[in-house]
C-alpha positions as CSV (number, residue, x, y, z in Angstrom):
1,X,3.0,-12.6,39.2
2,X,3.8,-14.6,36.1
3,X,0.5,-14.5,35.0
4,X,0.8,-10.9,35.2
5,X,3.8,-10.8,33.4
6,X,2.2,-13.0,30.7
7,X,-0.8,-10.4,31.0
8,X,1.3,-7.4,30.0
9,X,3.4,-9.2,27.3
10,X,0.4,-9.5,25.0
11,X,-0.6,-5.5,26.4
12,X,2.8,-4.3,24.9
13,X,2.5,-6.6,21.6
14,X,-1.1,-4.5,21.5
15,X,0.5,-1.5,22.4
16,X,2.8,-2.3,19.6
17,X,-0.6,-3.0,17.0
18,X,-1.9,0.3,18.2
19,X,1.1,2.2,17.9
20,X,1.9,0.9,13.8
21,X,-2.2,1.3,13.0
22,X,-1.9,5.1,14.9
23,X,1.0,5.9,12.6
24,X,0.3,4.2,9.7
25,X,-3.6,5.9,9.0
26,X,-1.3,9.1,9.8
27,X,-2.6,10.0,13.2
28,X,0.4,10.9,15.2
29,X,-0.5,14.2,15.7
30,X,-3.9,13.3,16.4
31,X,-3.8,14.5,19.5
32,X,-1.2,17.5,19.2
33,X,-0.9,18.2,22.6
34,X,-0.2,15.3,25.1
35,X,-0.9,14.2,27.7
36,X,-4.5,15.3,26.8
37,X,-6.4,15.5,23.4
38,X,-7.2,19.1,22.5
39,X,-7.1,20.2,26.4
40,X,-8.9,17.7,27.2
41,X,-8.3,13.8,28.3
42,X,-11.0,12.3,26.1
43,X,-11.3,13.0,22.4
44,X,-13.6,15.8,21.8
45,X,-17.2,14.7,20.7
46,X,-19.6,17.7,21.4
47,X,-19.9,20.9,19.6
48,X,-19.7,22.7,22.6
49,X,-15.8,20.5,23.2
50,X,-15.1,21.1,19.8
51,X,-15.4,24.9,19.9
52,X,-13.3,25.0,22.9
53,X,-10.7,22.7,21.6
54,X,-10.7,25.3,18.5
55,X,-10.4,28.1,20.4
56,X,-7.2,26.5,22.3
57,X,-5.8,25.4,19.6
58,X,-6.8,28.2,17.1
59,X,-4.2,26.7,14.2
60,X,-4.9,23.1,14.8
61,X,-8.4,21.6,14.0
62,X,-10.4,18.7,15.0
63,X,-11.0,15.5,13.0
64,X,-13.2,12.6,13.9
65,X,-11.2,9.3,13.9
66,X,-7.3,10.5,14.0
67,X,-8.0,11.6,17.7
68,X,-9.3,8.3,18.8
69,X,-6.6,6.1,17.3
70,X,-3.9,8.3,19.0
71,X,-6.2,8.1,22.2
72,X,-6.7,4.7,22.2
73,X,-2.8,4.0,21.9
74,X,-2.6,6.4,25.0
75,X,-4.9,4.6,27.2
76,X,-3.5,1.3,26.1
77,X,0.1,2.6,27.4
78,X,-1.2,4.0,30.2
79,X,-2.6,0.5,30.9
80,X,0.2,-1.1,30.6
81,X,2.4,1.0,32.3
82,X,-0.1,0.1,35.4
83,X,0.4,-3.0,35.1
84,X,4.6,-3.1,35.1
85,X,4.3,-0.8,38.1
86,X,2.4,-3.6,39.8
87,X,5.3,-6.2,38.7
88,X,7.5,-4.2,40.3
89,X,6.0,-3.5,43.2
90,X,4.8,-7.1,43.9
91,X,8.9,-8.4,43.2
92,X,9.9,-5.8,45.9
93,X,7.5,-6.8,48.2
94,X,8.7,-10.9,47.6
95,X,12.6,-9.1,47.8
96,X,11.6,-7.4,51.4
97,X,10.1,-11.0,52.4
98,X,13.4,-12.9,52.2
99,X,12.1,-14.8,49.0
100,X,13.5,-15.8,45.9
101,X,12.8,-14.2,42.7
102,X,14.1,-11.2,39.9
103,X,14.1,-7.3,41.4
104,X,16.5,-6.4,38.8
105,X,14.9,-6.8,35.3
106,X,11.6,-5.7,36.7
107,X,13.3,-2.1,38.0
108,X,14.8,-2.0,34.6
109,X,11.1,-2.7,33.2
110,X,9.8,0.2,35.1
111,X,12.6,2.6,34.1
112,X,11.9,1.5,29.8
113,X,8.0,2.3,30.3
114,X,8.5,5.9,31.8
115,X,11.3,6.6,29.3
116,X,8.5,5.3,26.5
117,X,6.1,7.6,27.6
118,X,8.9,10.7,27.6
119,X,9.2,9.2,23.6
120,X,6.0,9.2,23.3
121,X,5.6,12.8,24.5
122,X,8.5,14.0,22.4
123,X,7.0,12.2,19.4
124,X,4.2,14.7,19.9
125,X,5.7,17.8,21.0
126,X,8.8,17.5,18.6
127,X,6.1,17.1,15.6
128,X,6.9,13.7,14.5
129,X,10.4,14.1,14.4
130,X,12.0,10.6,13.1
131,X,14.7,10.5,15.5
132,X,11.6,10.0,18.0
133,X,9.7,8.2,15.9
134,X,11.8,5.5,15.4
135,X,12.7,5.6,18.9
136,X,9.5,5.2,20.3
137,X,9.2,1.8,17.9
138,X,12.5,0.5,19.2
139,X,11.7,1.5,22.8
140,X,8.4,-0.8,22.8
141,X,10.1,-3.7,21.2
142,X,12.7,-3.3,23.9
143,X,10.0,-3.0,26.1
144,X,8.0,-6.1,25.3
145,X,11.2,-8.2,24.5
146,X,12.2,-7.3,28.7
147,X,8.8,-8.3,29.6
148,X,9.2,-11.9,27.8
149,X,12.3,-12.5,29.3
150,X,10.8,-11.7,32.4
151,X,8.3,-14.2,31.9
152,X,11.1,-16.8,31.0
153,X,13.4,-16.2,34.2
154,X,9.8,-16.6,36.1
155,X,9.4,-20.5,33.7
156,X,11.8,-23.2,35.6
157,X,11.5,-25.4,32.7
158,X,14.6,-27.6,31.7
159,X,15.3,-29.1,28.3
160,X,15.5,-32.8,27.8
161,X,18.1,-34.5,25.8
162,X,20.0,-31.4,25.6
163,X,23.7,-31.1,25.4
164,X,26.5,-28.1,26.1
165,X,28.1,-28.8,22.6
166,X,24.9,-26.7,21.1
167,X,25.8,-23.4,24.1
168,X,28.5,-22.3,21.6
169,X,25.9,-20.9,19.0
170,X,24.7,-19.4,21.4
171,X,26.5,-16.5,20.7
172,X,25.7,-16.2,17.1
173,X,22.1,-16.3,17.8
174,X,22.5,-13.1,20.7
175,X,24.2,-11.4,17.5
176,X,21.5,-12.9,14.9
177,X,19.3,-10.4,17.6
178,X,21.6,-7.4,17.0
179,X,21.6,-7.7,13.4
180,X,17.4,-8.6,14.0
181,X,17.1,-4.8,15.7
182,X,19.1,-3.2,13.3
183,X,16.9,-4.1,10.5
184,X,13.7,-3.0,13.0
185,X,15.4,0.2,13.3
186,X,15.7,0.7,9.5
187,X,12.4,-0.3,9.1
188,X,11.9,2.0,11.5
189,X,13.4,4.9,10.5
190,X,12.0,4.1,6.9
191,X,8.6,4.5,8.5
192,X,9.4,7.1,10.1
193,X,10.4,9.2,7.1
194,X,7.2,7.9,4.6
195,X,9.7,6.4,2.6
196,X,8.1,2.7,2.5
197,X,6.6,3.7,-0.9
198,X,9.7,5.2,-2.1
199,X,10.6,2.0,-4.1
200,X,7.8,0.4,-6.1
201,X,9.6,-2.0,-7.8
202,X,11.3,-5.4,-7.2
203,X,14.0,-6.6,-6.4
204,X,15.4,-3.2,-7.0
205,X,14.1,0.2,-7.1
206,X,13.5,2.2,-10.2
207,X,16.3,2.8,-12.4
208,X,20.1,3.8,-11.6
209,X,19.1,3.1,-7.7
210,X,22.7,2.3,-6.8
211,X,24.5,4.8,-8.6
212,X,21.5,7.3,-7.0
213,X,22.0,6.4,-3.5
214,X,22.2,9.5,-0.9
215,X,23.6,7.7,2.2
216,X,24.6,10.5,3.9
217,X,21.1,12.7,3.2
218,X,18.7,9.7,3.9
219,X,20.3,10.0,7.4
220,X,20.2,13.2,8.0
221,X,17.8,15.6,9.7
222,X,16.6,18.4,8.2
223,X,15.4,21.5,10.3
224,X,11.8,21.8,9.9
225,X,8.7,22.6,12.2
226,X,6.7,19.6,11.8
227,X,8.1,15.8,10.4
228,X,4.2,14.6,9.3
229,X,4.7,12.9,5.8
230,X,8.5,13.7,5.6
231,X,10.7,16.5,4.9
232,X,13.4,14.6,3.2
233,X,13.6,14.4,-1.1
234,X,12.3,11.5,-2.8
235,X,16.6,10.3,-3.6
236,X,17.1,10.5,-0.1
237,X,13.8,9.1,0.8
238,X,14.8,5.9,-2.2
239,X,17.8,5.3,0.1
240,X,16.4,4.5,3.2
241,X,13.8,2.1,1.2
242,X,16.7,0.6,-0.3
243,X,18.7,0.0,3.2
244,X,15.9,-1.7,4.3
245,X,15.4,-4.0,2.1
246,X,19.8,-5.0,1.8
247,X,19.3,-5.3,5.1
248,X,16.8,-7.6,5.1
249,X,18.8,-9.9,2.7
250,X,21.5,-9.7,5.0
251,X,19.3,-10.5,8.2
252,X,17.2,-13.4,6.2
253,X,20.4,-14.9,5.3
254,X,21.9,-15.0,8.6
255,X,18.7,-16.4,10.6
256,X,18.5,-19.1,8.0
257,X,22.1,-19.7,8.1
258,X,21.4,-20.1,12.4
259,X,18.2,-22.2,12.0
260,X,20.0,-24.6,9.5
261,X,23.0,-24.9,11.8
262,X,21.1,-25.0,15.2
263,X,18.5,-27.6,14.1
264,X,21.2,-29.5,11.9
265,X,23.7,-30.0,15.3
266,X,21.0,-29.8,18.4
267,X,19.6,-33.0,19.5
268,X,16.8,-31.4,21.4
269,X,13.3,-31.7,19.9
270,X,12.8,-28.4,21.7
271,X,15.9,-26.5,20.3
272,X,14.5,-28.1,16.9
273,X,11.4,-26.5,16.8
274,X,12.7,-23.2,18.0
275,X,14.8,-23.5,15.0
276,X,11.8,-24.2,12.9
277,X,9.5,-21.6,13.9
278,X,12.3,-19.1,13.3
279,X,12.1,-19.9,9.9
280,X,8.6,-20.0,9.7
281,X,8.4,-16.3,10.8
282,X,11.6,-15.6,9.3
283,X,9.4,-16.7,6.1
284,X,6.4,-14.9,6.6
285,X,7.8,-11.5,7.6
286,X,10.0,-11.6,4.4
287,X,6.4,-12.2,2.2
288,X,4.5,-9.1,4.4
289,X,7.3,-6.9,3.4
290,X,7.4,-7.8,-0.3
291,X,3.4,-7.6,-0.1
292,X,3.8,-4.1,1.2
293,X,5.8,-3.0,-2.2
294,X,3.6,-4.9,-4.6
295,X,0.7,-4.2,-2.8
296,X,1.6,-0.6,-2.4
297,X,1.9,-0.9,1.8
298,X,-1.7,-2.0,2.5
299,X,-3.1,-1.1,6.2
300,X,-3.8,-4.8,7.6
301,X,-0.4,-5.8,6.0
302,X,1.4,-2.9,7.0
303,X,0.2,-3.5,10.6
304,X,1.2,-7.4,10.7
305,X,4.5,-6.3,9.2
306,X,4.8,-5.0,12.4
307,X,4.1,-7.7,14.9
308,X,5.9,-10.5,12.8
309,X,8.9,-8.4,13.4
310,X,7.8,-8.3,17.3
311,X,7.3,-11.9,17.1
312,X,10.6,-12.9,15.1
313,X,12.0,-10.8,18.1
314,X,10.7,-12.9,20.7
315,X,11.5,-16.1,19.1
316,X,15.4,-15.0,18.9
317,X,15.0,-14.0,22.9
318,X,13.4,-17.6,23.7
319,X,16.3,-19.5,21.5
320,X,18.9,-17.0,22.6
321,X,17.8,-17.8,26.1
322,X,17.5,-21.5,26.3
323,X,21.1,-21.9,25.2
324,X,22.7,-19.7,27.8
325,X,20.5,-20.3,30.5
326,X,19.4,-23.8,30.2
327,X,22.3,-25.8,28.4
């Protein structure tokens, strides 16, 4: 079963690729119906499908790639939603036996992948609102971060030379994970909204930005019939750019004040290196996100913006997990 789990950890981080490339080449409606494609459950190809799928959907028409990247997310969901069902029932069947091993986490797995495929749906149906859309992101993050620890209470490993003075950060790095998904769920929502071009400058945005801010509009939601490329005004759309980014200050600061403090008091070589490839990540996810402003949010950068983020994630879980579990 481990390798299984280990299996479906790198499905959900591709699940995760596929969802950022589907939304960022603006192909969330795609599909505009779910759980099929224009009536249908592959992407329409022939001119005989295309016609039908026309006639169904009389105010919606076909395009040639949108349709397959919204597919291919599908399938890859569907996929992986196989294979957690399999986790789950392979750890009741070990439960039944009399033998050792999680039932919990695994139920809990199950539940997170059927209520990511109801956000899913209502991502669709509810045309992109960002309420959804950002819940979707946070719901596959949740959803891959459960899978990894999953994997970790399945790893008996111990950690040499390690000492129960270190235990007492680890509080500060479960709440270096808070502040972590909070700044996802900007991102998120900032996405969400097309507002990641809303800035084009650095380290600030264009003129009066403070004095301009619109707190209270950039988190509203405004009535409208479909969400694709925003509804919100460009002052509103400036502020969620601009809570993203303090809020990535305040997050970079904060990891780097942990690393520093966990590597500085720790005398595991282990601990150490967790410490250091948080700040490696740390590093490289802060130079994608200023990439995406100079570079005026670039697909392939946009993308691993994305999965840096997933894998900062899973580096806080691992450190987060070693000193409560294994100290």
């Amino acid at each position: 079963m481990k390798k299984l789990v280990l299996a479906s950890i790198f499905l959900a981080l591709l699940v995760i690729v596929l969802g950022a490339y589907t939304r960022l080449t603006d192909a969330g409606l795609g599909c505009p119906d779910w759980p099929e494609c224009y009536g249908t459950l592959l992407v329409p190809q022939s001119d005989a499908l295309v016609e039908q799928a026309n006639q169904a959907l009389p105010d919606l028409k076909t395009e040639a790639e949108k349709p397959w990247n919204e597919m291919i997310h599908r399938y890859s969901t569907a996929g992986l939603a196989f294979f957690i069902f399999v986790i789950f029932m392979a750890s009741l069947v070990k439960k039944l036996k009399g033998a050792r091993g999680p039932i919990k986490l695994p139920f809990i797995i199950l539940l997170l992948v059927c209520f990511q495929a109801a956000l899913g749906m209502w991502t669709v149906t509810l045309n992109l609102l960002p309420v959804m859309v950002m819940g979707h992101l946070l719901g596959g993050f949740t959803l891959l971060s459960c899978l990894f620890l999953l994997y970790l209470r399945l790893t008996p490993y111990r950690i040499p030379g390690g000492e129960s003075g270190i235990r007492r950060y680890a509080k500060f790095a479960a709440f270096g994970i808070v502040i972590l998904v909070w700044q996802i769920a900007l991102g998120g929502w900032t996405s969400a909204n097309y507002a990641s071009l809303a800035c084009t400058e650095l380290p600030i945005c264009e003129g009066d930005w403070f004095g301009n801010m619109d707190i209270m509009g950039a988190f509203s939601m405004p009535a409208a019939t479909n969400y694709e490329f925003g509804v919100h005004e460009y002052q509103e759309r400036a502020t969620m750019h601009a809570m993203h980014r303090i809020g990535a200050v305040i997050t970079f600061i904060y990891l780097c004040w942990l690393a520093v403090t966990i590597y500085s008091r720790s005398s595991s070589g282990f601990v150490k290196r967790l410490a250091t490839m948080m700040t490696l990540v740390l590093g490289a996810q802060v130079l994608l996100g200023v990439s995406n402003v100079v570079y005026s949010l670039p697909l392939t950068v946009a993308v691993l913006h994305n999965v840096v983020a997933a894998c900062l994630l899973l580096v806080m879980v691992l450190l987060t997990y070693t000193m409560y579990r294994k100290y």
